[in-house]
N, C-alpha and C positions, 0 to 999 in steps of 0.2 A: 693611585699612580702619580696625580697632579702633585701630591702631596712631597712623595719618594723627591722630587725633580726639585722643589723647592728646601731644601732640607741643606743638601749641600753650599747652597748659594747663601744661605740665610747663615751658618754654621764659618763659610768662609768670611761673609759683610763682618760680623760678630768680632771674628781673631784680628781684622785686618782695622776697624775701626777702634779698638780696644787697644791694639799696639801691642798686644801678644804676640811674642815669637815662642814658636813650639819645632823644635830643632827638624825633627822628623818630615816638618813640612817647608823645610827654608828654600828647597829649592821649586819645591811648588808654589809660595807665593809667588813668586816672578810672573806668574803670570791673572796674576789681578787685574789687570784692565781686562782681559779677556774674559774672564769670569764674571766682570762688570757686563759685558753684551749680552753674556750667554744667561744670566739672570732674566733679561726678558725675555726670555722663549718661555719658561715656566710661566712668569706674570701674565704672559697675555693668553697660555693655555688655560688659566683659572680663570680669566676674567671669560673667555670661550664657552668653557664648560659653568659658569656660574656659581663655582666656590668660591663662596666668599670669605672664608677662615684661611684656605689657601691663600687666597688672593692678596687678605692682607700682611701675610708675609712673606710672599712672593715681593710684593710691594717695600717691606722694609728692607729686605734681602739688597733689592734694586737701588732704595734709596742709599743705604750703607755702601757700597761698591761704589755706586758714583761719586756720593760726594769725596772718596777717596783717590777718585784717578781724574773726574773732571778738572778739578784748581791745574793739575799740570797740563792741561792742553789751554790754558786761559794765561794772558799776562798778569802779573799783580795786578795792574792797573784795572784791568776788566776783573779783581775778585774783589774789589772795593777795599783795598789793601793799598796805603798810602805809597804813594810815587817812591817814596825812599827804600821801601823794600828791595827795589831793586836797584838801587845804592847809589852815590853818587853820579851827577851828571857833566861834572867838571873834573880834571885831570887829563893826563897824559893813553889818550888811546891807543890800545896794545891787543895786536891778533895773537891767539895762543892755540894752539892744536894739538890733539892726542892723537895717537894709533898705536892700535894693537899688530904685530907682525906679522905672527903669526910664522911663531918659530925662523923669523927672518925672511920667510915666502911672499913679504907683501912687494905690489911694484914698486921699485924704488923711482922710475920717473912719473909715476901719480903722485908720490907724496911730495918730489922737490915740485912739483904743478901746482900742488894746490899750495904751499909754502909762498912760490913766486906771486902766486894768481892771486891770494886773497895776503899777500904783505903780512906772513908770519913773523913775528919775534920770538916764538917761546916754541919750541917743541918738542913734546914728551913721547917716546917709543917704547914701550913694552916689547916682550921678546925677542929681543934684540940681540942680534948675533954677529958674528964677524962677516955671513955671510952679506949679511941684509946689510951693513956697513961699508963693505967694496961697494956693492949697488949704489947706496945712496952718494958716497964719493963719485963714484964714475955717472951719475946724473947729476953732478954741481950741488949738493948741498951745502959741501962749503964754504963756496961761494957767497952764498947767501945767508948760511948761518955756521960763522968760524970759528963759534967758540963753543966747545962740550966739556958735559958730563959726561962721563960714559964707565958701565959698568959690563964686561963682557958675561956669558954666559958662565955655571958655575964647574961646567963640566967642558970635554973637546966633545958629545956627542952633537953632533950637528941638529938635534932634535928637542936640543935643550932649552926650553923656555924662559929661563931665568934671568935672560937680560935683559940691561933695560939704559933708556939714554935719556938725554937731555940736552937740547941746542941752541944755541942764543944767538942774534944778530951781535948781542952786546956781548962786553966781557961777564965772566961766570967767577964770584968770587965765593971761597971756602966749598970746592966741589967736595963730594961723596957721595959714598952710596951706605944705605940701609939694609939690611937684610930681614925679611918678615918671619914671622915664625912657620908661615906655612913654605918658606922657601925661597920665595923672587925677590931679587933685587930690588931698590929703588933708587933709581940715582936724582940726587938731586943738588941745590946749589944759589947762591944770591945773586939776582941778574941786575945789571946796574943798566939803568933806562934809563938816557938822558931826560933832564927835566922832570925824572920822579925820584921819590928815592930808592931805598934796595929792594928790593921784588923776591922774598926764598921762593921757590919753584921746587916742585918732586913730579918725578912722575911716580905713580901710583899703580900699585898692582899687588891684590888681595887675590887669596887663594879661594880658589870657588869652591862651595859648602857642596859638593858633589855626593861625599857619602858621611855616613854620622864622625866617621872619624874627623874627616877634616871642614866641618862646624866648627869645633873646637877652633880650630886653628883660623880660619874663617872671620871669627871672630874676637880673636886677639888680633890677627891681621889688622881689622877696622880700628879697635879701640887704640890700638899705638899708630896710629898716624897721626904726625904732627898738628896739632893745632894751633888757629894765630893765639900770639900773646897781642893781649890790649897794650900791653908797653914796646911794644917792638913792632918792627916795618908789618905792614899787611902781606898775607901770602897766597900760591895759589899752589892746588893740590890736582894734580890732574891726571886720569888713567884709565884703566882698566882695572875696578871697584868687583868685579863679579857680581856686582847687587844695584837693586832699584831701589828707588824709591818705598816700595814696598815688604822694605826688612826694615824691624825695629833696630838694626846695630848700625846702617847707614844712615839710616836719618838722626839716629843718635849721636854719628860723624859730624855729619852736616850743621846739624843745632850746637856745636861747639863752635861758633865763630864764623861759619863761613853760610851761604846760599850757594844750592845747586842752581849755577846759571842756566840750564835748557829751563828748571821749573820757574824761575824768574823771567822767563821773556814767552812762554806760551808755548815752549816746544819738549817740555817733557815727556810725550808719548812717541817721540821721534825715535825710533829700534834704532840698535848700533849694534848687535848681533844677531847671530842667528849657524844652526852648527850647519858646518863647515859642506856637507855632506848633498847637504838642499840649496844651496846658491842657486840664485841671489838671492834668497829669503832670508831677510832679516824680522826677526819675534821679539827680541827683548832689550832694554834701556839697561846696559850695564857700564856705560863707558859711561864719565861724567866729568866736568870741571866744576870746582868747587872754587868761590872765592871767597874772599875772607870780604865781611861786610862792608868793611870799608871800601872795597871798590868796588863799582859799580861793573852795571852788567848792560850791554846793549843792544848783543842778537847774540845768538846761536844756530849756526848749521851743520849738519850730517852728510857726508860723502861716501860715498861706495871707492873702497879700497878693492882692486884687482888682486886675486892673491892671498888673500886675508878673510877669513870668516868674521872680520871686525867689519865698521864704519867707522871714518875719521871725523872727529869730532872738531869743530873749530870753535871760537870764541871771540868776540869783540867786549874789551875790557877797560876802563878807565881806573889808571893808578891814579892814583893822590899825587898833586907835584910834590 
């Protein structure tokens, strides 16, 4: 039986350390850290009952999980990973924030709150609708941030997901919007920061690998979003990714150019969803801002959005003057 219990966990350490994606399971990787805890219940059941054939792959099982989800609760600096990993400590500091809508449902005077509270410049909206757009207007976001991208929804049904925005303190030059192949929008745009140079900003939003069909799409989603060029301004990609750390097609993202900020400052295992149905329980790191190496990363926090089966994600960033 000791045995049966360790099989799974050793089987998952195995795919998840190897950087094997097997379609069938992309939506159960997501939850790898959890799999990481639940490894030691079999490990200390053999070492209990005295199997020691068990035991020691119970034990690799456990090693392999860890060392795959530990580095993201650790800062670079604490995984002996040189201070520059997480990028520059000079330039011009800049708050940036994601959320997800949640079909336009999310509150709209939480987000202009947390925009005031923590002195946003950049802010990216996933499913974004005309509804969620009056809201944010009649709670002053203009005010504070006057200048948009903005891509509306691609239907009038009010349930439509597909929108998505982006909003600057500053001006937003050469706006648009992308469309994925799984569907959503991405609006995006050059924000011009006094004292840095041009900043391209998207927000982001890949279609979740829910059933085999849209894998496929899942992951063309990831592969065409834009990455920095080494000869042009550094960028920052910010959204609702449907994926963790824990899928080979995002970290495949990621390692073109950019660092996911939460895993650069020790707060990678920080949930930003969780369905909609169990609130307020948040389970899974699918919201992320990604920045391009050249700038640096300084904290990362997570907010509970009213309204929203998401967390809004924030970010403290230094551009390059």
């Amino acid at each position: 039986m000791t045995a049966v219990l360790v099989l799974p966990g050793l089987l998952w350490g195995a795919l998840r350390a190897a950087g094997w994606q097997v379609d069938a399971l992309a939506q159960l990787m997501v939850f790898t850290p959890y799999a990481a805890l639940w490894s030691l219940l079999p490990l200390g059941l053999a070492v209990f009952q005295r199997h020691w054939p068990a035991t020691a792959l119970a034990a690799l099982a456990t090693v392999l999980l860890v060392a795959c989800v530990l580095p993201r609760a650790l800062p670079d600096r604490d995984r002996g990973l040189p201070d520059r990993d997480r990028g520059p400590r000079t330039g011009v500091e800049v708050h940036v924030m994601t959320a997800n809508m949640l079909a336009g449902g999310a509150d709209p005077a939480t987000i202009v709150r947390l925009v005031r509270d923590h002195d946003v410049v950049v802010l990216a909206l996933q499913e974004f609708t005309p509804t969620g757009q009056a809201g944010l207007t009649a709670a002053g976001l203009g005010t504070l941030l006057p200048y948009a991208s903005l891509a509306p929804p691609r239907s009038a049904d009010p349930l439509d997901t597909t929108g998505s925005a982006l909003y600057s303190r500053y001006p937003i030059d050469a706006p648009g919007v992308r469309l994925n192949e799984g569907g959503f929008q991405q609006a995006y745009g050059i924000v011009q920061i006094p004292g840095a140079g041009p900043l391209p900003a998207e927000s982001a939003h890949a279609l979740a690998p829910v059933t085999p069909a849209t894998v496929g799409e899942w992951r063309v989603d990831l592969a065409n979003q834009p990455v920095p060029d080494p000869a042009g301004p550094p960028r920052i990609l910010l959204g609702d990714f449907n994926s963790t750390l824990d899928h080979p097609p995002f970290r495949a993202l990621a390692g073109r150019g950019y660092r996911d900020a939460a895993d650069a400052v020790g707060s990678g295992l920080k949930p930003t969803w969780g369905p909609y149905g169990i609130r307020p329980i948040r389970l899974l790191t699918i919201d992320h801002v990604l920045a391009d190496r050249r700038i640096g990363v300084t904290a990362v926090s997570v907010h509970d959005l009213p309204g929203s089966d998401h967390r809004a994600v924030l970010a403290t960033l230094q551009i390059p003057g």
